[in-house]
N, C-alpha and C positions, 0 to 999 in steps of 0.2 A: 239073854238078849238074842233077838234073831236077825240075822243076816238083812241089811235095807235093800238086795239085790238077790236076786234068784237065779238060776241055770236055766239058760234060754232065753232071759230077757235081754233085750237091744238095751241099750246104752252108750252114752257120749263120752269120750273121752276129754276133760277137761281144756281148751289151752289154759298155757301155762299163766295166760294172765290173769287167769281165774282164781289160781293157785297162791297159797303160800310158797315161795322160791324153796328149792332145796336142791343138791345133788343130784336127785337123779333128774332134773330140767332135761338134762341133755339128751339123756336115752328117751323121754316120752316125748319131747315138741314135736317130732314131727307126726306125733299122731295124735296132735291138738282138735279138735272139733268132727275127725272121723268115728263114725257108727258101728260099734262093735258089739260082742254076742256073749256073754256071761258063759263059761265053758265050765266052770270050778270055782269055787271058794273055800278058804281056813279062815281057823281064825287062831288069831294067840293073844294071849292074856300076861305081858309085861309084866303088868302090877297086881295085886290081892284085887280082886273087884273089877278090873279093866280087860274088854273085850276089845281087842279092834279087827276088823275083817279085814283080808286079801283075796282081789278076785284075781283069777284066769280070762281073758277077755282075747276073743279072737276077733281080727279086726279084720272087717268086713272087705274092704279095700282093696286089701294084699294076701288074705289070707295067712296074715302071722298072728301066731301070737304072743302078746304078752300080759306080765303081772302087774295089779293097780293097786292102791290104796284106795277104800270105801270114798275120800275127799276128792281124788281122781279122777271120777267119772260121777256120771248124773243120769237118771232115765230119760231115755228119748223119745221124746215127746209126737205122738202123731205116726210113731214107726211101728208098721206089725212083727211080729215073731216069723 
């Protein structure tokens, strides 16, 4: 399975009302709907057969970064690299 997001591509960080609710709400809303930059991705595989991807995402904004889950973010649409 290969990664739905690349190193270099722009991307949206989800709000959370996009979202299934979970723990970490608190640490990602305030970087709900800001335009961030694919830096890194892993991926791990929990189960025999299951890949799930985590990116590295530096957010264009403030220049920080942090880590998503592939549900997390979405490409941005109409944004150059």
């Amino acid at each position: 399975m290969n990664p739905k997001y690349n190193i270099g591509q722009r991307v949206v960080i989800r709000p959370i009302k996009e979202q299934i609710l979970s723990a970490r709400d608190c640490t990602i809303e305030p970087y709900g709907g800001q335009i961030g930059q694919v830096t890194q991705y892993y991926w791990i595989s929990p189960r025999v057969g299951e890949v799930l991807f985590i990116y590295e995402v530096r957010v264009l904004a403030d220049d920080k970064e942090i880590v998503l889950h592939e549900d997390e973010i979405r490409e941005a649409q109409g944004v150059s690299r």
